[in-house]
C-alpha positions as MATLAB code, in Angstrom:
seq = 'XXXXXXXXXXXXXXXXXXXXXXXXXXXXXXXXXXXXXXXXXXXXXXXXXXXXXXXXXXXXXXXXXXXXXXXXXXXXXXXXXXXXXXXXXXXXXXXXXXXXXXXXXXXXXXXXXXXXXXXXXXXXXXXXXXXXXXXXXXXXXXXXXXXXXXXXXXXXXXXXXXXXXXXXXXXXXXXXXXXXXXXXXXXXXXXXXXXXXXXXXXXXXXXXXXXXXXXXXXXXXXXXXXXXXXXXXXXXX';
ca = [
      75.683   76.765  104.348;
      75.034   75.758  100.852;
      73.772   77.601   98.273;
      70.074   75.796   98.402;
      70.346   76.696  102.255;
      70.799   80.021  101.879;
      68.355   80.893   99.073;
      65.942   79.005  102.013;
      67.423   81.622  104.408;
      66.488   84.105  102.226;
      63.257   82.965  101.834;
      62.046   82.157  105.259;
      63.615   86.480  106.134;
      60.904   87.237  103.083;
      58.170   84.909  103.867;
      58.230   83.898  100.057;
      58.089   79.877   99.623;
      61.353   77.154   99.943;
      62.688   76.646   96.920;
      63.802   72.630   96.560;
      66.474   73.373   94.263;
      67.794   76.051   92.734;
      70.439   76.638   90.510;
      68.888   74.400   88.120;
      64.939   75.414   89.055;
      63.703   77.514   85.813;
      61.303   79.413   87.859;
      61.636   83.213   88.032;
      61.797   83.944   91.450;
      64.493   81.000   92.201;
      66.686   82.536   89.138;
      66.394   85.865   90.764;
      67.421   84.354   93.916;
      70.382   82.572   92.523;
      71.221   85.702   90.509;
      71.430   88.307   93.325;
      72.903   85.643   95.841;
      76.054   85.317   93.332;
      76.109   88.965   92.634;
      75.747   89.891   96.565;
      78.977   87.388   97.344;
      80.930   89.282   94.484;
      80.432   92.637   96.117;
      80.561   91.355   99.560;
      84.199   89.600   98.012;
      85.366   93.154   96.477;
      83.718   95.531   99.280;
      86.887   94.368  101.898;
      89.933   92.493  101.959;
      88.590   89.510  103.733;
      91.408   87.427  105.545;
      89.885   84.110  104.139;
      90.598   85.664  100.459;
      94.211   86.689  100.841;
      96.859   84.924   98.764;
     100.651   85.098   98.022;
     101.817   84.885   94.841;
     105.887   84.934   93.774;
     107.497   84.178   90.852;
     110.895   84.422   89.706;
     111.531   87.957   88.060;
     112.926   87.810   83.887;
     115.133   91.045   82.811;
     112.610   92.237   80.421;
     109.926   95.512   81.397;
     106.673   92.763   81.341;
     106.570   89.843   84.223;
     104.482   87.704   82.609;
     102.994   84.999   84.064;
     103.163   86.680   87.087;
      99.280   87.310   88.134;
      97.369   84.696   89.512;
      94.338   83.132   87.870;
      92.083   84.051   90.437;
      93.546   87.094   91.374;
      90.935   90.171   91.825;
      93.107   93.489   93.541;
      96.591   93.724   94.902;
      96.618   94.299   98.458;
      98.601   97.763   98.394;
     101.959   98.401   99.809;
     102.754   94.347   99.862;
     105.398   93.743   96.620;
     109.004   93.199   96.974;
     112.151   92.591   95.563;
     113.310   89.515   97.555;
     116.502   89.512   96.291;
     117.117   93.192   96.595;
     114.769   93.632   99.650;
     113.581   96.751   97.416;
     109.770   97.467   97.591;
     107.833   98.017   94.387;
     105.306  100.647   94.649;
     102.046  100.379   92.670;
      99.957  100.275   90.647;
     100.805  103.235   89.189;
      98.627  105.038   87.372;
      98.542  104.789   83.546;
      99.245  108.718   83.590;
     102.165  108.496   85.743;
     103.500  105.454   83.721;
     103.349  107.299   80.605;
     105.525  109.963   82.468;
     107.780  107.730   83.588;
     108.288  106.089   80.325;
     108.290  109.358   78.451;
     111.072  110.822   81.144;
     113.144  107.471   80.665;
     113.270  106.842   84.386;
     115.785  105.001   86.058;
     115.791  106.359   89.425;
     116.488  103.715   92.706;
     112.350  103.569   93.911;
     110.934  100.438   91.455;
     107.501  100.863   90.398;
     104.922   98.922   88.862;
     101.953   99.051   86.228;
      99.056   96.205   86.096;
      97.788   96.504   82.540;
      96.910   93.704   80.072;
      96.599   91.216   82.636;
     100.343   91.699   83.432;
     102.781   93.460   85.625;
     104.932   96.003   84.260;
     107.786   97.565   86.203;
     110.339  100.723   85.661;
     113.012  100.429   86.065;
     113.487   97.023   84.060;
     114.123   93.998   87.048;
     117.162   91.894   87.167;
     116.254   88.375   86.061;
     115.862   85.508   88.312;
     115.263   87.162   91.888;
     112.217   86.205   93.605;
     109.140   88.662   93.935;
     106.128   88.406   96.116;
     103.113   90.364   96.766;
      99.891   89.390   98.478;
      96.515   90.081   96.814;
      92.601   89.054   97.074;
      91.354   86.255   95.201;
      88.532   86.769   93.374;
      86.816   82.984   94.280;
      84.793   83.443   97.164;
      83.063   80.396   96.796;
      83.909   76.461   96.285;
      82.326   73.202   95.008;
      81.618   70.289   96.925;
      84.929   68.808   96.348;
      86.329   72.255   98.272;
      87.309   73.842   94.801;
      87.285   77.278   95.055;
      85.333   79.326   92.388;
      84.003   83.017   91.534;
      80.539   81.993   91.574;
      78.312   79.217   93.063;
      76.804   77.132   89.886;
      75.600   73.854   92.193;
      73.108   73.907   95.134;
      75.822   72.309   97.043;
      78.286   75.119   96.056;
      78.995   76.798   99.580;
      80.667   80.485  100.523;
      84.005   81.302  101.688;
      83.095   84.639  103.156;
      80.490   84.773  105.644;
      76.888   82.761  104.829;
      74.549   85.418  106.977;
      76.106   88.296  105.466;
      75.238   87.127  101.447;
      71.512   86.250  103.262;
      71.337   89.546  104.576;
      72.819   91.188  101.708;
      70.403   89.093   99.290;
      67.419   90.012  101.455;
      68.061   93.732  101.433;
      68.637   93.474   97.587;
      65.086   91.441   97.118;
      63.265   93.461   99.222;
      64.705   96.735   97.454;
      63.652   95.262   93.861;
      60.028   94.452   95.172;
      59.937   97.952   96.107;
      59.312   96.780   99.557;
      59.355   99.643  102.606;
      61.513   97.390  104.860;
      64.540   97.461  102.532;
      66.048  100.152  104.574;
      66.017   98.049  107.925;
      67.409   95.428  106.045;
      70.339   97.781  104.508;
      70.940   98.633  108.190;
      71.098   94.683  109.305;
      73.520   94.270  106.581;
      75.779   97.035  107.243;
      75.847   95.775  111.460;
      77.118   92.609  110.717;
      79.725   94.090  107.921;
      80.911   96.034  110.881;
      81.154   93.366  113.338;
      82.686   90.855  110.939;
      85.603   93.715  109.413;
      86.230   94.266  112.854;
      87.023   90.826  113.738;
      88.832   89.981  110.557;
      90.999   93.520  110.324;
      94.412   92.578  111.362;
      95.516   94.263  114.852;
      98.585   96.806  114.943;
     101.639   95.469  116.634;
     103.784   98.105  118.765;
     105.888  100.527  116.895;
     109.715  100.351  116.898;
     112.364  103.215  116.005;
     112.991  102.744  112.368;
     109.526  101.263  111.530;
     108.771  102.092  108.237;
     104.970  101.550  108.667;
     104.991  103.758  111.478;
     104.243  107.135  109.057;
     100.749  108.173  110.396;
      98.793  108.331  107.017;
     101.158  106.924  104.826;
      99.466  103.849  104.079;
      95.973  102.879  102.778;
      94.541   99.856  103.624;
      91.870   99.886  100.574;
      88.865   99.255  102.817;
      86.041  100.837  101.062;
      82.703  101.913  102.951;
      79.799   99.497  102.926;
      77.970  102.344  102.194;
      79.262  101.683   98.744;
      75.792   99.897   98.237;
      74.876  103.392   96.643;
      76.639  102.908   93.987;
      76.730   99.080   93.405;
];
């Protein structure tokens, strides 16, 4: 679905009038639209870590405590748990707090367990890496959304701009969000219809566990988080 398509969506669920364009349309209720149909596909993007968003990134390691370069230009949140030494087949745990970096730092750590800051736009780690060894870590991209031409982007900015993530779930998210700001009394029907299909799509897209092996080192019951927040997080959004 395209962007035009779904801001129709969204208008046939509220009975308001087809737009016939809108990114470009000046009026106020197509800009509102357009608005809250980009800001519902950021959340939607940052409320899970959708498979379709998932990326890779390496880079070759320098012998200095700052790996620039190293983040992605689209790059939203590191997927926890996921960066390693590939040289050293060490893991690098992180983000670390900016408390517990200024520890670290203050302490003059050098133990064996490599850690990792993201501040400034780059990666830090303790202790210093070697150079030239090959680190990788998976993360969420921020562009949920792409241009005709399959370009992916943050934002749609073209009626023919179309979503990544799933179409219904921005139309249901956008309806909820209208009829909330119109003060409407079937916004919380619509919250619920929203937070069914987040359900039903997270658990089709969540990953399935394999079977656990002696020496497994994901196999510590509550060890890991898998940074999944609530869709309840509407509350605060």
């Amino acid at each position: 679905m395209t962007l035009l398509s779904i801001a129709n969506a969204v208008a046939d669920e509220t009975h308001g009038p087809r737009p016939a364009t809108i990114a470009a349309n000046t009026s106020p209720d197509a800009q509102n639209i357009f608005r809250l149909t980009n800001r519902v596909g950021t959340f939607i993007m940052r409320l899970y870590r959708w498979n379709i968003l998932t990326k890779e990134q390496t880079f070759t390691s320098v012998a200095t405590e700052e790996q620039t370069s190293a983040i992605p230009t689209d790059f939203d949140r590191f997927i926890p748990e996921t960066f390693w030494d590939r040289g050293t087949t060490k893991l690098l745990s992180g983000p670390i707090s900016p408390v517990e970096w200024q520890g670290l730092k203050a302490s003059g750590y050098e133990g064996t367990q490599r850690k990792f800051r993201h501040r400034g736009g780059s990666i830090l780690t303790v202790p210093t890496l070697e150079a030239g060894s090959t680190m990788a870590f998976e993360y969420v991209s921020k562009n949920w959304a792409q241009n005709a031409s399959l370009t992916a982007q943050a934002s749609m900015t073209a009626d023919t701009d179309t979503a990544l993530i799933d179409e219904e779930l921005i139309i249901r998210g956008v309806k909820f969000q209208w009829l909330l700001m119109a003060g409407q009394p079937t916004a919380g029907a619509a919250k619920q219809e929203f937070d069914d299909l987040f359900t039903t799509l997270v658990d089709n897209d969540r990953a399935r566990d394999g079977i656990l092996v002696a020496g497994d080192i994901f196999s510590q019951d509550g060890r890991h988080f898998d940074g999944v927040p609530s869709a309840n997080q509407w509350s605060t959004y």
